[in-house]
N, C-alpha and C positions, 0 to 999 in steps of 0.2 A: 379391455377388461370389463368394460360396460357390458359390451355383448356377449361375453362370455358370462357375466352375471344372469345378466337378461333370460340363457339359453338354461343355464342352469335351472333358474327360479321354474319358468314353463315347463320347465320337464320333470324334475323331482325338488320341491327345494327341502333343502338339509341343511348342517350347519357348514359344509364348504362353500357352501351357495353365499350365506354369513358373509364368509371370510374373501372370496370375487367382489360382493358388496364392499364390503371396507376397503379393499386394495379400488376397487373405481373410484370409490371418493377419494381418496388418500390420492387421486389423481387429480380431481378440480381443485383440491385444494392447494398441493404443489403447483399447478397450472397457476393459481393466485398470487402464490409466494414468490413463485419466478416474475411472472409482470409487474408483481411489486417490486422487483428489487430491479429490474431493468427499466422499466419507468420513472421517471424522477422526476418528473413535471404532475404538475395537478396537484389537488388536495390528500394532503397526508392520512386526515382522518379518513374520506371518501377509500381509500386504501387500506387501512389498518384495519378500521369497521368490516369492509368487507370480505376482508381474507377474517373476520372471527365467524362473520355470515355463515361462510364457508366451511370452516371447522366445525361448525355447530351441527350444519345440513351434515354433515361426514358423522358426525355425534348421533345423529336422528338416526340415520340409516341403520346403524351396529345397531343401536336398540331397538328400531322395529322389527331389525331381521329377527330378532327372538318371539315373538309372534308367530311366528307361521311354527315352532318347532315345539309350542308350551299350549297350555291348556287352560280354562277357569283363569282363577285367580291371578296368575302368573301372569299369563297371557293379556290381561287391561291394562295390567303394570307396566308390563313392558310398551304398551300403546300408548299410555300416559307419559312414559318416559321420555319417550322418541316423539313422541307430540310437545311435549314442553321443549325438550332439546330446538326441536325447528322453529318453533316459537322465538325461541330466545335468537337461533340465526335470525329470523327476520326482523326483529328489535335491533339487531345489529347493521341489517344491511337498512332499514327506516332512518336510523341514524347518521351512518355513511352517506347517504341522499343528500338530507339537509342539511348533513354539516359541510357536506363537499360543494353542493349546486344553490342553496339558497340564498338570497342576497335580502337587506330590507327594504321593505314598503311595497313587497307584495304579500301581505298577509294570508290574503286569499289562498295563496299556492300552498299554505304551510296547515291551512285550517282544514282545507276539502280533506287532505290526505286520511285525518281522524274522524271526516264526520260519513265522509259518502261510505266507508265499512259501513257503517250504523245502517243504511239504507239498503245495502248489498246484502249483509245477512239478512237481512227482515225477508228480501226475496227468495233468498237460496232457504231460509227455509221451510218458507212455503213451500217451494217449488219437492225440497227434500221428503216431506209431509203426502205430496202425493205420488210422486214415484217409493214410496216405500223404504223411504232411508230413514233409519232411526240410532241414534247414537244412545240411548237409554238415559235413564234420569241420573246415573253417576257420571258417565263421560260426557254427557251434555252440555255443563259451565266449561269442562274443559275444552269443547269442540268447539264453542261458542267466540272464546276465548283464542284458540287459534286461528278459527277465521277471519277473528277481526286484527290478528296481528300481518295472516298471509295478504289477507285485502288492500290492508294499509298500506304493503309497502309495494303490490301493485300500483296503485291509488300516485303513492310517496314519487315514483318513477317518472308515474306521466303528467304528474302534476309539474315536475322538476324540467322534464322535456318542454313539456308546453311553453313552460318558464323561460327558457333557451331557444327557443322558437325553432327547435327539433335540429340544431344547430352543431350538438354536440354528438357525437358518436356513440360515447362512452353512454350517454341514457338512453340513447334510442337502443343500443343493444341491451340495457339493464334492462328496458321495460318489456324487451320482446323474449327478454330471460323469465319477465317476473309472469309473465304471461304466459307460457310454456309450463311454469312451476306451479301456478292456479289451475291453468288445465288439467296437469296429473293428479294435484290434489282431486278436483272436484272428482277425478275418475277412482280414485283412491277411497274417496268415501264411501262409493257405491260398494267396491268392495268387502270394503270390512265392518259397513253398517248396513249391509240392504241382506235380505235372507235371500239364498241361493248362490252357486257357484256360479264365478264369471269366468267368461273361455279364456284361453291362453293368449288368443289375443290381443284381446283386450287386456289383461296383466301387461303383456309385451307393451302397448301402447302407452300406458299412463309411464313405465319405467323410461320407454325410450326419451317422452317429455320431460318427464323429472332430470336425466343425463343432459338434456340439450340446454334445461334452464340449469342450468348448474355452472356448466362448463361454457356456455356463453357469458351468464356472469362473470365468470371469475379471469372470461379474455377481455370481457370489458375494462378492465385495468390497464389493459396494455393500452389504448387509445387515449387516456386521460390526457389531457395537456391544458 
């Protein structure tokens, strides 16, 4: 169903395209719910959190899909929408990290996760500044906003691995999930904040990322123990 989205989107996207879109999430996130429920070892929150992760990411998608089919005003709504929606998954899956993998008297592991965003954005954007990406002075607190929640829970993964001395399955596969899901983002932004049309394959590229961090996520559950 991914790719069937995928092939959709590059070619005409409509609102069947929409509806490919939610039936592929509507996949990683049953993919969740099953490894939740066949897994029974490991931390309960580290699982509950991340099948909301999940749900949320599936929430993002249905609303950005209206974007491509609306216009003006409509159309930042829906960006906004589907921008907070993801947001709020990553506050889910930041959560499920440290409540599942942290332990005390490493402070350290718990502190970078919130402050190296702070550092990351300052970069990105700059770097966005001169490649010509511009989110505008209303989406701006809210791009701002999301990056430092997407960052975070990059940050949140490798901080928790490291923590584990890369020992554990289950984070080395979240973090190369969350890193996959930073990638389409960043290619995401160029998209929908930079003037000019980007080729199809490039669209195909960021989506195939965003599938791969998703659905790697949400089999990272299966390995918990």
């Amino acid at each position: 169903m991914s790719i069937v989205f995928i092939v959709s989107k590059v070619i005409n996207y409509s609102l069947k395209t929409i509806i490919f879109k939610t039936i592929a999430s509507l996949f990683f996130v049953a993919l969740g719910i099953l490894d939740f429920c066949l897994n029974r070892e490991g931390s309960f929150l580290f699982k509950l959190f991340t099948v909301l992760g999940l749900f949320f990411g599936m929430l993002g998608d249905f609303f950005l899909g209206f974007k491509y089919i609306t216009s003006g005003k409509a159309k930042k709504a829906w960006i906004l929408i589907g921008m907070f929606a993801f947001a709020l998954g990553h506050v889910f899956y930041i959560a499920g990290i440290l409540a599942g993998f942290y332990f005390p008297g490493n402070a350290i592991f718990i502190i970078l996760p919130f402050v190296l965003p702070l550092v990351f954005i300052g970069v990105y954007m700059l770097i966005a500044r001169k490649v010509g990406i511009n989110f505008g002075k209303g989406m701006l607190p809210f791009g701002i906003f999301y990056l430092y929640c997407l960052s975070s829970m990059v940050f949140s993964s490798l901080c928790m691995a490291i923590l584990h001395q890369f020992a554990m399955r289950t984070l080395i596969m979240f973090f190369v999930g969350a890193v996959f899901f930073a990638s389409s983002d960043m290619m995401l932004t160029g998209a929908y904040f930079k003037p000019g049309k980007r080729s199809k394959t490039y669209m195909a590229t960021y989506s195939v990322f965003y599938y791969v961090a998703q659905f790697v996520i949400a089999f990272s559950i299966f390995f918990l123990h």
